[in-house]
LUMFITOR-530807 format. One line per field, with one value per atom (N, C-alpha, C): residue in one letter; residue number from 1; x, y, z. Coordinates in nm, 4 decimals. Example, Ala and Ser with C-alpha at 12.3 -4.5 7.8 and 13.67 -1.06 7.14 Angstrom:
<atoms>
resn: a/a/a/s/s/s;
resi: 1/1/1/2/2/2;
xx: 1.3190/1.2300/1.3200/1.2850/1.3670/1.2900;
yy: -0.5690/-0.4500/-0.3300/-0.2250/-0.1060/0.0030;
zz: 0.7800/0.7800/0.7800/0.7080/0.7140/0.7870;
</atoms>
This chain:
<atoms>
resn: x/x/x/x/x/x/x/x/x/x/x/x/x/x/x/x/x/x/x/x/x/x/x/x/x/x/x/x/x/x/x/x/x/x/x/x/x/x/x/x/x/x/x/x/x/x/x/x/x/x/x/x/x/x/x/x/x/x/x/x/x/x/x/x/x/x/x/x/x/x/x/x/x/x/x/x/x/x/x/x/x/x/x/x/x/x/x/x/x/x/x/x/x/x/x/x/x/x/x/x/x/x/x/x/x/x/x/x/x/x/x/x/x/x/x/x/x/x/x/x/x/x/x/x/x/x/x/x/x/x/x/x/x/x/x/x/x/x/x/x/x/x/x/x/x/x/x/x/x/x/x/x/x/x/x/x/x/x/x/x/x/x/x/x/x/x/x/x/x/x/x/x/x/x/x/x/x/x/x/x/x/x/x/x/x/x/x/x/x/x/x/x/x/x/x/x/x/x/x/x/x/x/x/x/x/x/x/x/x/x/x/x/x/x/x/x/x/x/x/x/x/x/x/x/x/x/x/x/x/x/x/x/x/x/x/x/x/x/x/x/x/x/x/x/x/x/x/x/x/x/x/x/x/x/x/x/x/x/x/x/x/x/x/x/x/x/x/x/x/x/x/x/x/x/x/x/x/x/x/x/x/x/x/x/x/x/x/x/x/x/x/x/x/x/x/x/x/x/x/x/x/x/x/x/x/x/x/x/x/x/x/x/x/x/x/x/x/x/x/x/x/x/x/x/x/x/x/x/x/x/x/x/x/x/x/x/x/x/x/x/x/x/x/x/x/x/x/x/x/x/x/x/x/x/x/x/x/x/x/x/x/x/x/x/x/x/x/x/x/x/x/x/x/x/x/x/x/x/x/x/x/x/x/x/x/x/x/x/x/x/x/x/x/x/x/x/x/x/x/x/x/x/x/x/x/x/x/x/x/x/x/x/x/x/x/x/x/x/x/x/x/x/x/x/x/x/x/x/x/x/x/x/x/x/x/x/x/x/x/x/x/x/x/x/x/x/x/x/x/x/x/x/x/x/x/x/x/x/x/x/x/x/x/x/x/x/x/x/x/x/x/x/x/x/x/x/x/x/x/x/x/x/x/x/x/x/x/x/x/x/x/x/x/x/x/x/x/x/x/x/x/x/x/x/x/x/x/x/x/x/x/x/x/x/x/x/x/x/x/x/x/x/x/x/x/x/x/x/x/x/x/x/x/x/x/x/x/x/x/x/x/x/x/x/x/x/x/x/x/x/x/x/x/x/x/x/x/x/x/x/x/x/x/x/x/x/x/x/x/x/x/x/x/x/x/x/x/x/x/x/x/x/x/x/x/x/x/x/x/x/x/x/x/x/x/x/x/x/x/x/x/x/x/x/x/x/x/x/x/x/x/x/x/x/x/x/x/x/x/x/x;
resi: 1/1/1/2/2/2/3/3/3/4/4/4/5/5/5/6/6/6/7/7/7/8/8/8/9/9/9/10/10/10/11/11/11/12/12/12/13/13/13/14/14/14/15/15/15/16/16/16/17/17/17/18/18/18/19/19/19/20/20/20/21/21/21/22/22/22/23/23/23/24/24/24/25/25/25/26/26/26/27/27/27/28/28/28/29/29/29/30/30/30/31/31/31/32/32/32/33/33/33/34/34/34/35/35/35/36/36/36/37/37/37/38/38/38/39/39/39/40/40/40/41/41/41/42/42/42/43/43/43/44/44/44/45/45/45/46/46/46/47/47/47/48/48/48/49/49/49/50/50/50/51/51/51/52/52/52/53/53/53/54/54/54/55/55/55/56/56/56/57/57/57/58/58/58/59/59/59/60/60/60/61/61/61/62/62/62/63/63/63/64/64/64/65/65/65/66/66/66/67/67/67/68/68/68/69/69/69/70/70/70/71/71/71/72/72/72/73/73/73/74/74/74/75/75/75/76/76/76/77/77/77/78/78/78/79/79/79/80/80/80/81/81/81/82/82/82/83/83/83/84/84/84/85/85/85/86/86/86/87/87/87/88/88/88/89/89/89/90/90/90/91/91/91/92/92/92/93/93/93/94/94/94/95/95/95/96/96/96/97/97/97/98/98/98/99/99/99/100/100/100/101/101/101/102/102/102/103/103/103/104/104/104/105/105/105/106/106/106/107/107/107/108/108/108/109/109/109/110/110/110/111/111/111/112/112/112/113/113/113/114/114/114/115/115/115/116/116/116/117/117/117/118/118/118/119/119/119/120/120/120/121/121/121/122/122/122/123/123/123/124/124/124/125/125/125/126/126/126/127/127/127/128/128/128/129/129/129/130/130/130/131/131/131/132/132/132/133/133/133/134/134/134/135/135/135/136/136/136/137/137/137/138/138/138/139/139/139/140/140/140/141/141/141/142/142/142/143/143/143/144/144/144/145/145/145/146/146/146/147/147/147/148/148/148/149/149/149/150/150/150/151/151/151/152/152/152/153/153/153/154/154/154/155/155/155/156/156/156/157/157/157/158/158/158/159/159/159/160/160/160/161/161/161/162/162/162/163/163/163/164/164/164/165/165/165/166/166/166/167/167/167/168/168/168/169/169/169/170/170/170/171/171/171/172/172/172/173/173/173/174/174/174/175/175/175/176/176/176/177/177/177/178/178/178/179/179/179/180/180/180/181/181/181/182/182/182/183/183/183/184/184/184/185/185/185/186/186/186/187/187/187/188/188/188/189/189/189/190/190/190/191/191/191/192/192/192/193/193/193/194/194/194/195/195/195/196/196/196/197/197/197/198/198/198/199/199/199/200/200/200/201/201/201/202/202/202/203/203/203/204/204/204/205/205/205/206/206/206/207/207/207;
xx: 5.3292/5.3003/5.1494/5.0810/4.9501/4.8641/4.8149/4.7380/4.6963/4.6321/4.5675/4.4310/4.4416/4.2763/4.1608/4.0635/3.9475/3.8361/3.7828/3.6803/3.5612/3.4998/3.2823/3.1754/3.1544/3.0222/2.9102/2.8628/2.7149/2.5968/2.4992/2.3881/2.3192/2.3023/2.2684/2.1581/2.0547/1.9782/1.8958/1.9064/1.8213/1.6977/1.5833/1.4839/1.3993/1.3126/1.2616/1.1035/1.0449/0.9067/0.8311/0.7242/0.6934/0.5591/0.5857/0.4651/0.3847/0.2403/0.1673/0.1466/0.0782/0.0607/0.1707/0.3396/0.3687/0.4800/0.3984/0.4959/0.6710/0.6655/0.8100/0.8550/0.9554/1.0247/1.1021/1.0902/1.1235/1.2287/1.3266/1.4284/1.3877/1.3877/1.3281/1.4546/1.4649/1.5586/1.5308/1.5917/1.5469/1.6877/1.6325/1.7150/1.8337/1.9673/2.0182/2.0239/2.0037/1.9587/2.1025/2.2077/2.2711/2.4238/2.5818/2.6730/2.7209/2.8092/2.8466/2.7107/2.7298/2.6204/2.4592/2.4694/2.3549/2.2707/2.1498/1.9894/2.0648/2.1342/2.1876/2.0854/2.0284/1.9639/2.0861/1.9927/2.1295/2.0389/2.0350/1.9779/1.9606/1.8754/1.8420/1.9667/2.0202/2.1706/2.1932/2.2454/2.3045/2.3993/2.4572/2.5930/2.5120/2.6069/2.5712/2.5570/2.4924/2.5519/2.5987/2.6284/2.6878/2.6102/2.6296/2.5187/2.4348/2.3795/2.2921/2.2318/2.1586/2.1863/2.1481/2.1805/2.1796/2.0360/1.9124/1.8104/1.6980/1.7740/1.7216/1.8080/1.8978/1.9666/1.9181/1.8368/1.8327/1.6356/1.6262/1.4894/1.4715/1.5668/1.5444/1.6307/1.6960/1.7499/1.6115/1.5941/1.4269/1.3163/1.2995/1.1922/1.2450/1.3098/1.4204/1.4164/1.4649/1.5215/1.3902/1.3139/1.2086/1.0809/1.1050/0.9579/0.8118/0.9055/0.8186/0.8440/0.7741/0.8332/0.8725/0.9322/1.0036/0.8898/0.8805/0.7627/0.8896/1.0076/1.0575/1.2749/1.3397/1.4836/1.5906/1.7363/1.7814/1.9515/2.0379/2.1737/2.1990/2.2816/2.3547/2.4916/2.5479/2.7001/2.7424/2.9204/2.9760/3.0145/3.1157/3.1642/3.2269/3.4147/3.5053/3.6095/3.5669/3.6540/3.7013/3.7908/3.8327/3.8002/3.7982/3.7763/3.6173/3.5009/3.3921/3.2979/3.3412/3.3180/3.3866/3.3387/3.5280/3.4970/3.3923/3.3989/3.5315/3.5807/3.6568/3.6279/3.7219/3.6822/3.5631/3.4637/3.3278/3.2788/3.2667/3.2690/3.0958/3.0503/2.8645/2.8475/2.7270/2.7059/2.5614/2.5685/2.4214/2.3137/2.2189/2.0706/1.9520/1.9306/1.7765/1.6834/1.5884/1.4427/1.3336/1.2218/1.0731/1.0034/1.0118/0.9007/0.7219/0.6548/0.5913/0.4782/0.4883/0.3774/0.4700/0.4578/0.4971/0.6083/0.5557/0.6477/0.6325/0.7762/0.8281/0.9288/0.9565/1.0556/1.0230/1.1331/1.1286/1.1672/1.1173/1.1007/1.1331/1.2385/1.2890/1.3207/1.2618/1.2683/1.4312/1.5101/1.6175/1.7354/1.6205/1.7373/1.7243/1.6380/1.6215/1.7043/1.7458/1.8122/1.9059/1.8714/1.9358/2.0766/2.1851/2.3125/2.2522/2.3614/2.3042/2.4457/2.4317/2.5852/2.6498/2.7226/2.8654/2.8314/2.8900/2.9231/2.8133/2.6474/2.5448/2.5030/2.5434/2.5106/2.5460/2.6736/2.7503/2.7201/2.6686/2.5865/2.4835/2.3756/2.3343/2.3296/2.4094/2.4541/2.5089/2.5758/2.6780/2.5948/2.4910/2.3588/2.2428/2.2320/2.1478/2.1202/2.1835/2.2543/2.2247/2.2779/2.2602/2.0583/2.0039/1.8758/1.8329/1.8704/1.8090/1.8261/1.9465/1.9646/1.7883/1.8075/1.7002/1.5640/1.5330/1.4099/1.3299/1.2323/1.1970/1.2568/1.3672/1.4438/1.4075/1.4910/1.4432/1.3063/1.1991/1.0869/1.0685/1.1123/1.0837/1.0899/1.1813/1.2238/1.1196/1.0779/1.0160/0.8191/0.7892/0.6921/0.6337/0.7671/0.7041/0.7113/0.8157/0.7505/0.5940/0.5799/0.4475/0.3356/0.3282/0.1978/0.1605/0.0536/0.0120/-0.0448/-0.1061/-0.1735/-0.0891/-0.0809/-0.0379/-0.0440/-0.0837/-0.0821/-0.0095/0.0671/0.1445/0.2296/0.1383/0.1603/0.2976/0.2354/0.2795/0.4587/0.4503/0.5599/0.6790/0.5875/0.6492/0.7378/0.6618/0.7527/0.8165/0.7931/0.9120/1.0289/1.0307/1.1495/1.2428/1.1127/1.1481/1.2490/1.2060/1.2542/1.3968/1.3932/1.5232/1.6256/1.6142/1.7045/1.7523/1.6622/1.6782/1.6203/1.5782/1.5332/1.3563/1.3391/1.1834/1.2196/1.1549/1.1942/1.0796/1.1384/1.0547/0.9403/0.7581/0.6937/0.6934/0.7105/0.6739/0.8196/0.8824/1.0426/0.9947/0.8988/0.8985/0.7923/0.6898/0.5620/0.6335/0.7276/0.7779/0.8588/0.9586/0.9775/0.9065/0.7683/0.6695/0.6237/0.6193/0.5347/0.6020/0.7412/0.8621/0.9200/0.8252/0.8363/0.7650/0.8332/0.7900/0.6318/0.5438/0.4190/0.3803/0.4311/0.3543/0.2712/0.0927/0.0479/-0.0385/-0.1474/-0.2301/-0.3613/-0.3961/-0.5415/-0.6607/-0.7584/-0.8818/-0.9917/-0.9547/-0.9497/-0.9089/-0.9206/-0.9071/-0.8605/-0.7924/-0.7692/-0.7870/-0.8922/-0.9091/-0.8453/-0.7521/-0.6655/-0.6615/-0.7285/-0.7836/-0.9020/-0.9028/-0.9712/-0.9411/-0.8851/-0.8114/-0.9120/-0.8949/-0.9209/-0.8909/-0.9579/-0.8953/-0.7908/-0.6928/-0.5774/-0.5006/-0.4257/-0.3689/-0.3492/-0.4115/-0.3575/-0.2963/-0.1560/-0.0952/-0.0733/-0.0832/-0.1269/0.0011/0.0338/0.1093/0.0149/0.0485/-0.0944/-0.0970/0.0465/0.0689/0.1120/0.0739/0.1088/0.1287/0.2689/0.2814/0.2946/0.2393/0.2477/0.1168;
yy: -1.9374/-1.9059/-1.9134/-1.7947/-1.8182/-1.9168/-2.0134/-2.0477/-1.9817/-2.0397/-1.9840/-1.9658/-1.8639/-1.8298/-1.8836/-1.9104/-2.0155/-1.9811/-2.0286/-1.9785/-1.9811/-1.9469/-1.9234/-2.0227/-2.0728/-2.1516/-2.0965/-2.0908/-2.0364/-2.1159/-2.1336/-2.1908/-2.1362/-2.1731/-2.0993/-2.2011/-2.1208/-2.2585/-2.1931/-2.3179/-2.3218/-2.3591/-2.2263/-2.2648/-2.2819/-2.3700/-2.3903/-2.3963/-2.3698/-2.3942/-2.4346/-2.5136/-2.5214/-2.4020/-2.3060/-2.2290/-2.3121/-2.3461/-2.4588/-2.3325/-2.2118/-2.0799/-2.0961/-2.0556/-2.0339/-2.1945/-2.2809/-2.3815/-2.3860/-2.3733/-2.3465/-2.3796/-2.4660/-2.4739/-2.3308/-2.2620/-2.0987/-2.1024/-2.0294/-2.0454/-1.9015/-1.9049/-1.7671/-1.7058/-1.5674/-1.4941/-1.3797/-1.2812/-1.1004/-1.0424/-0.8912/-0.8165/-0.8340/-0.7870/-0.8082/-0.7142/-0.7132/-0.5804/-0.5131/-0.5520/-0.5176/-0.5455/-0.4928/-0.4872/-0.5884/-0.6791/-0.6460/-0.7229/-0.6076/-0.6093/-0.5921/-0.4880/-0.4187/-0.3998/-0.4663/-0.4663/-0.5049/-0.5959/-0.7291/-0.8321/-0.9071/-1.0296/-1.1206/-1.2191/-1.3298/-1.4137/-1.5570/-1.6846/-1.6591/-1.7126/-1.6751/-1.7801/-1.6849/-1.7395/-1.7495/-1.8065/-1.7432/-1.8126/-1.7089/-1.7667/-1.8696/-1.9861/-2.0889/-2.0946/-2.1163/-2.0979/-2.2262/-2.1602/-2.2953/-2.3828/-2.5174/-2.6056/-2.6180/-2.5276/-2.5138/-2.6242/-2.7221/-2.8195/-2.7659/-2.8408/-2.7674/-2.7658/-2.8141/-2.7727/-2.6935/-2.6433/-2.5804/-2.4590/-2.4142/-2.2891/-2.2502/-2.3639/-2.3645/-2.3059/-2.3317/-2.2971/-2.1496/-2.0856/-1.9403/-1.8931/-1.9000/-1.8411/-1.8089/-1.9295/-1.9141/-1.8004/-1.8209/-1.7598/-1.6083/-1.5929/-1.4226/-1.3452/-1.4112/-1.3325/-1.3702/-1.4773/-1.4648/-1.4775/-1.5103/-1.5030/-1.6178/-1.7139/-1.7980/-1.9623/-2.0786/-2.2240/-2.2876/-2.3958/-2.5331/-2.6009/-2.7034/-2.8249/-2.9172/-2.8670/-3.0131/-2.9810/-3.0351/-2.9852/-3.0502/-3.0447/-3.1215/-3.0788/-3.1518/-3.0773/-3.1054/-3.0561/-3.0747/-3.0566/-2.9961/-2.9753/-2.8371/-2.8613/-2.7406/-2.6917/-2.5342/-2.4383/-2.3946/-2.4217/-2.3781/-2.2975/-2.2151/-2.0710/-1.9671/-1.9614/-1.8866/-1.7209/-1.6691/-1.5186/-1.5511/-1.6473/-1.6100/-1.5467/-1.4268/-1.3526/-1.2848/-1.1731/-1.0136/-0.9749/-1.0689/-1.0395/-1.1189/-1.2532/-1.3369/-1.4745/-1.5846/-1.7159/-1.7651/-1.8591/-1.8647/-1.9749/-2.1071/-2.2165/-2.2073/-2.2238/-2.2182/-2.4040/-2.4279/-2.5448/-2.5153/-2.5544/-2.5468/-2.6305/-2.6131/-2.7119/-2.6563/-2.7555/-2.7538/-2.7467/-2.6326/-2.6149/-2.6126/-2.6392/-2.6144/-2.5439/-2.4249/-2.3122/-2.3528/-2.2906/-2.3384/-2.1557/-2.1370/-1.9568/-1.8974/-1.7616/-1.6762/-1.6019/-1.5917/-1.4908/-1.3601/-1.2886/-1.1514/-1.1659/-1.3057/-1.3909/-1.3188/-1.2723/-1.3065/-1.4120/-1.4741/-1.5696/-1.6016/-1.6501/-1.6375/-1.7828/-1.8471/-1.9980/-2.0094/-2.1071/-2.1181/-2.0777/-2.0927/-2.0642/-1.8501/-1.8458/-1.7134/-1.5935/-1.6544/-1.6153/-1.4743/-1.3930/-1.2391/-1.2796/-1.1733/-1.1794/-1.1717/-1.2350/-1.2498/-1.2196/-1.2427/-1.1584/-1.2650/-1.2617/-1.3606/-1.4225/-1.5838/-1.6570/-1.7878/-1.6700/-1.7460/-1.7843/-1.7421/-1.7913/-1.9142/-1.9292/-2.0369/-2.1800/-2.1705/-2.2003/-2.2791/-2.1975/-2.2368/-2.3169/-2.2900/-2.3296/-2.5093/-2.5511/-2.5935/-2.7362/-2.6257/-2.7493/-2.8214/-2.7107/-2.7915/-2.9396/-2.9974/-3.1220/-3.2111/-3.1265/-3.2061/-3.2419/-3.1408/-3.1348/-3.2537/-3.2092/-3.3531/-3.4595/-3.5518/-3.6724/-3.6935/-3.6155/-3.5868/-3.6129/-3.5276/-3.5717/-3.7210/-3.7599/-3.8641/-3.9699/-3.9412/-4.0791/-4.0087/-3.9008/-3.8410/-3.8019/-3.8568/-3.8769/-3.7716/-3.7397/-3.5970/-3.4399/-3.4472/-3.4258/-3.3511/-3.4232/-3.4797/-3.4141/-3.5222/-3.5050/-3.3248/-3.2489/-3.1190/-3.0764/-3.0819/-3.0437/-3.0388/-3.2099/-3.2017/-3.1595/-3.1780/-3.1713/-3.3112/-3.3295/-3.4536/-3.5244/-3.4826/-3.4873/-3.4021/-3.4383/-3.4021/-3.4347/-3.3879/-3.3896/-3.4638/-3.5359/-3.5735/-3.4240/-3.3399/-3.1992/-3.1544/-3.2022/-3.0858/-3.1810/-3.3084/-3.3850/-3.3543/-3.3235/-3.2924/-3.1516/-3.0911/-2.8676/-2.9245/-2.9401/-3.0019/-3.0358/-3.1542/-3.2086/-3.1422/-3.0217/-2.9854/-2.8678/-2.7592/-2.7023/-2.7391/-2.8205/-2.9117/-2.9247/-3.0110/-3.0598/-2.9687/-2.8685/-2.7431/-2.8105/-2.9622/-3.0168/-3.1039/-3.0875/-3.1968/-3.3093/-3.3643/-3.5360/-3.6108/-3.7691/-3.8862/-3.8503/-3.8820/-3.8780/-4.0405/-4.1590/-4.2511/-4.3042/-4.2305/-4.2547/-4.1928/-4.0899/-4.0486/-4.1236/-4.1576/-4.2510/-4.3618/-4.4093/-4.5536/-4.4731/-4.4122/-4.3025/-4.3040/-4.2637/-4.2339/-4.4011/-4.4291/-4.5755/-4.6596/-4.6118/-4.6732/-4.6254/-4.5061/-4.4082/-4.4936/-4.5260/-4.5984/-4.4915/-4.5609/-4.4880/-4.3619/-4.3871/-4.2666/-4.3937/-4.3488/-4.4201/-4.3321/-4.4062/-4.3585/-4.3192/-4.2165/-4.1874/-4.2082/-4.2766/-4.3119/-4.1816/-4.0523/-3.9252/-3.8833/-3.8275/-3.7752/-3.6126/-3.5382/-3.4197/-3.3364/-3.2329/-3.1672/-3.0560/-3.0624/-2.9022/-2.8902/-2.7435/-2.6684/-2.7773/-2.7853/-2.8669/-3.0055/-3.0084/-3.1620/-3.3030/-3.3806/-3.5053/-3.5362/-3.5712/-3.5731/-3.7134/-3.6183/-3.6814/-3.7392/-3.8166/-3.9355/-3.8322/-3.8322/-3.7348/-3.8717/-3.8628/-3.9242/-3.8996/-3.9741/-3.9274/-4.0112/-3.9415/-4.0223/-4.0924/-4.2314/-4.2967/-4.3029/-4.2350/-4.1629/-4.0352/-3.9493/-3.8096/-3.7593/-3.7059/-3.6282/-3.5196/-3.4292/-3.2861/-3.2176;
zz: 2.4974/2.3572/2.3339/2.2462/2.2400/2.1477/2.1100/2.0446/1.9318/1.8114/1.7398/1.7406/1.7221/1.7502/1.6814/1.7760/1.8053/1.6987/1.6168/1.5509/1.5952/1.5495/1.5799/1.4753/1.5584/1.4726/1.4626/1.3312/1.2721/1.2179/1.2562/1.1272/1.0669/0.9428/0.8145/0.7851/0.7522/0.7167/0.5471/0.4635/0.3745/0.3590/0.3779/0.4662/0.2928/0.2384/0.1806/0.1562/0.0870/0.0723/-0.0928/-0.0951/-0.2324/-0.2319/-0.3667/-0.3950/-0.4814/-0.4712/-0.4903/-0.6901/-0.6581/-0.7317/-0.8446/-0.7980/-0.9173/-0.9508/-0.9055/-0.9114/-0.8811/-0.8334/-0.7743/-0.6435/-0.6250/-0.5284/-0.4609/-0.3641/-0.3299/-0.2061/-0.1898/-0.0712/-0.0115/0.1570/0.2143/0.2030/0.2284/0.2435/0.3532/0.3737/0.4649/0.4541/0.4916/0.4868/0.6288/0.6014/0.7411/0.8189/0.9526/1.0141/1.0878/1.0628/1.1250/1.0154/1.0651/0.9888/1.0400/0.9633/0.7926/0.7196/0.5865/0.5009/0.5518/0.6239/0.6533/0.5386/0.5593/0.4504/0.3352/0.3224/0.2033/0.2516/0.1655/0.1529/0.1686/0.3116/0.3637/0.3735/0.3868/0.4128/0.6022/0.6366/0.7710/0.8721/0.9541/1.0514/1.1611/1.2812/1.4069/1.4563/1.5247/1.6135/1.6950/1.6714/1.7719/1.9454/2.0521/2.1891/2.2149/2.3074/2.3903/2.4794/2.4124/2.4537/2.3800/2.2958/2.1734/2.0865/2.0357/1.9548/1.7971/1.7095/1.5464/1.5545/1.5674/1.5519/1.6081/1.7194/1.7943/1.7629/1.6788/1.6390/1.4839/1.4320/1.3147/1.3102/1.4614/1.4104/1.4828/1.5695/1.6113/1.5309/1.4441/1.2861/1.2287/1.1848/1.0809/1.1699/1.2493/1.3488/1.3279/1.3726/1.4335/1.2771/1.1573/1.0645/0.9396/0.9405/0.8253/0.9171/1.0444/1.0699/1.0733/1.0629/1.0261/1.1165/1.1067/1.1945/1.0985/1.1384/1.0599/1.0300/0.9376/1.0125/0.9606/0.9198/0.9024/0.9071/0.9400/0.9358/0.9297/0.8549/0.8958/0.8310/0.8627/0.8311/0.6729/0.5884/0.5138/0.4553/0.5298/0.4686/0.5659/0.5843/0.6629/0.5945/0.5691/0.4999/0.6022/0.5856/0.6318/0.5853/0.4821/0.4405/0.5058/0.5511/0.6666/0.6649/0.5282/0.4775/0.4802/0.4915/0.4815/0.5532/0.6819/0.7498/0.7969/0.7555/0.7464/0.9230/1.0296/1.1800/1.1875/1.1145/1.2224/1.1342/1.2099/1.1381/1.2175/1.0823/1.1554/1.0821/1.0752/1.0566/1.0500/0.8903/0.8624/0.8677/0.9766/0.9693/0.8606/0.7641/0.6321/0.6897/0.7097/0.7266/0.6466/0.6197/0.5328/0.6094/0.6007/0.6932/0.5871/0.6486/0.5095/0.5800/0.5524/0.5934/0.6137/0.7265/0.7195/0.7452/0.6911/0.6258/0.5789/0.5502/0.4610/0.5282/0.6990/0.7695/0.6834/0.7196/0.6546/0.5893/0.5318/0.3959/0.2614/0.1815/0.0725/0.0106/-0.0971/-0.1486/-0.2633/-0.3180/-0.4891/-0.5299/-0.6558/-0.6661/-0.6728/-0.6690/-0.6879/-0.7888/-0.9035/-1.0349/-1.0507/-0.9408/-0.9381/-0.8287/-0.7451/-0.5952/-0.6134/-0.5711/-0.5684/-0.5268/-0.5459/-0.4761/-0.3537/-0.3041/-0.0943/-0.0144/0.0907/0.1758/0.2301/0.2493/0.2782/0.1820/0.1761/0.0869/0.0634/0.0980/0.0867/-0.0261/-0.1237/-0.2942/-0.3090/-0.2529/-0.2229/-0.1946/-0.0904/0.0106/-0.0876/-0.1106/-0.2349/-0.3290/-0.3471/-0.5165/-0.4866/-0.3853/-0.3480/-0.2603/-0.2010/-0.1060/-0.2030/-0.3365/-0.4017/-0.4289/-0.4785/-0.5169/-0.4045/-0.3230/-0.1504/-0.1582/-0.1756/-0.1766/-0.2461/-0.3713/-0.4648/-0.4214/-0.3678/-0.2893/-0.2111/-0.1413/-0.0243/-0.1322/-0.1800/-0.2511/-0.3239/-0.2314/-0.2763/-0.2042/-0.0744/-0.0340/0.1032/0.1483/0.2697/0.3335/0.4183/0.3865/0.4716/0.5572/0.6491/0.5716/0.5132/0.4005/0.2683/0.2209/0.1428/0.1041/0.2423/0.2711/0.3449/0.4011/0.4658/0.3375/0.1991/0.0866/0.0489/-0.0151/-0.0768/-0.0058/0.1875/0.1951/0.2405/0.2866/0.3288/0.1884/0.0898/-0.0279/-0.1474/-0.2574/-0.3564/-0.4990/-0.6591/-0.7812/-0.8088/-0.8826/-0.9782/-1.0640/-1.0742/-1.1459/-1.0380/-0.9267/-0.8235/-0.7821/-0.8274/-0.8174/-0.9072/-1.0539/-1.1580/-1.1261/-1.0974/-1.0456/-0.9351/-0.8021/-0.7277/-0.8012/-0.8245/-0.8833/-1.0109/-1.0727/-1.1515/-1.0976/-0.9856/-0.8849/-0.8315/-0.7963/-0.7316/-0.8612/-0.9499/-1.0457/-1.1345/-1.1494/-1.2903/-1.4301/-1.4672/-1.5830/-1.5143/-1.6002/-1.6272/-1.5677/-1.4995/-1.4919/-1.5714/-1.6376/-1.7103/-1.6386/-1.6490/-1.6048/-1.5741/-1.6508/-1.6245/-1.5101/-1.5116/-1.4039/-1.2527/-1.2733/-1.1667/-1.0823/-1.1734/-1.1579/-1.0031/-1.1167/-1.0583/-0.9382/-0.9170/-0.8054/-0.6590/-0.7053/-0.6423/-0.5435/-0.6523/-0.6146/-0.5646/-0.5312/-0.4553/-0.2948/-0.2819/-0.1676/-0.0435/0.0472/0.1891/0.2137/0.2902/0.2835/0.2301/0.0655/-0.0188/-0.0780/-0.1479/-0.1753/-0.2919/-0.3733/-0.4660/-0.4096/-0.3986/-0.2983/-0.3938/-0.3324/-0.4249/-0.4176/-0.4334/-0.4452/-0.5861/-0.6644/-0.7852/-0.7611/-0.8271/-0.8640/-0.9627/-0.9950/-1.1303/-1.1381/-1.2121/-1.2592/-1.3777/-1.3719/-1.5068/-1.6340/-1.7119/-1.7983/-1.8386/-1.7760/-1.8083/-1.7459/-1.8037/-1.6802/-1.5130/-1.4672/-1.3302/-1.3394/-1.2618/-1.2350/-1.0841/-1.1007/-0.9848/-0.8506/-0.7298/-0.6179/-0.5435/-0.4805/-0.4229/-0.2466/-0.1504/-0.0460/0.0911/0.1955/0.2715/0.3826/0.3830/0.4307/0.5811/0.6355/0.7962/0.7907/0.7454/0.7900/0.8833/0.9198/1.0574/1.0621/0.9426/0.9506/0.9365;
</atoms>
């Protein structure tokens, strides 16, 4: 008697970047070059190999389909819908990547994200949440966001990016000042006319 047939593992990764310009947290995307959903905007993917490990599939996804490196990666959630690929059953392992250039990505902040192909909206919609955890606790995380150096301004659009609302400034303050080697840099920041303001700095940077 035959078995039931074996499914396919994929990684999908939610490759992320902060635009410093229009303040915004931005997810990459590209066209797909091939069927199903030929030149549909998909989150960058691949069939897993064998032997393969998730981050080493997660970063020739990113490379192959936007074009661009990791500086930072990591898993977040599976998707086992059996109809979510009209090839066959195909089990999406989700990981979070942070882009690191522009590549040949398009780029749309979150609350902005085009329809996309398979059940990458999904995906989406579904990992966000996952994200926010991560922010501010996950320091790998975290940190390929801000940058080695960063505003307070620039803490504020992050988070603002991530959550969909404003966060307390004096909540996030304390946030901040609670972050394992994030620190206050005796550096100042001037944006636009204002006073110079708090630049916050990681006092080991590995990116």
């Amino acid at each position: 008697m035959n078995g039931p047939v074996s499914s396919k593992v994929s990684v999908d990764v939610l490759t992320l970047r902060y635009n410093s310009a229009s303040r915004h947290v931005e997810v990459g995307v590209a066209p797909r070059a091939s069927e199903p959903y030929i030149n549909q905007l998909a989150l960058p993917g691949v069939v897993l190999w064998e032997g393969e490990r998730l981050a080493d599939a997660a970063e020739r996804a990113v490379a192959a389909k936007l074009g661009c490196e990791l500086r930072a990666h990591g898993q977040l959630t599976v998707f086992d819908e059996p109809t979510r690929d009209p090839r066959g059953f195909t089990l999406s392992i989700a990981m979070w990547g942070v882009g690191d250039g522009e590549g040949h990505a398009q780029w749309f902040p979150l609350d902005e994200v085009p329809q996309l192909a398979f059940d990458h909206n999904r995906i989406v919609a579904e990992c966000r949440p996952l994200l926010v955890e991560r922010l501010w606790r996950n320091i790998p995380f975290t940190q390929a966001l801000t940058g080695p150096a960063f505003p307070v301004s620039a803490a504020v659009a992050i988070t603002r990016s991530l959550t969909g609302s404003s966060p307390d400034r004096g909540n996030l303050n304390r946030r901040l000042a609670s972050v394992k080697g994030l620190g206050v840099s005796h550096k100042k920041v001037v944006l636009g006319r204002g006073r110079p303001g708090t630049l916050w700095e990681w006092r080991n940077p590995s990116l």
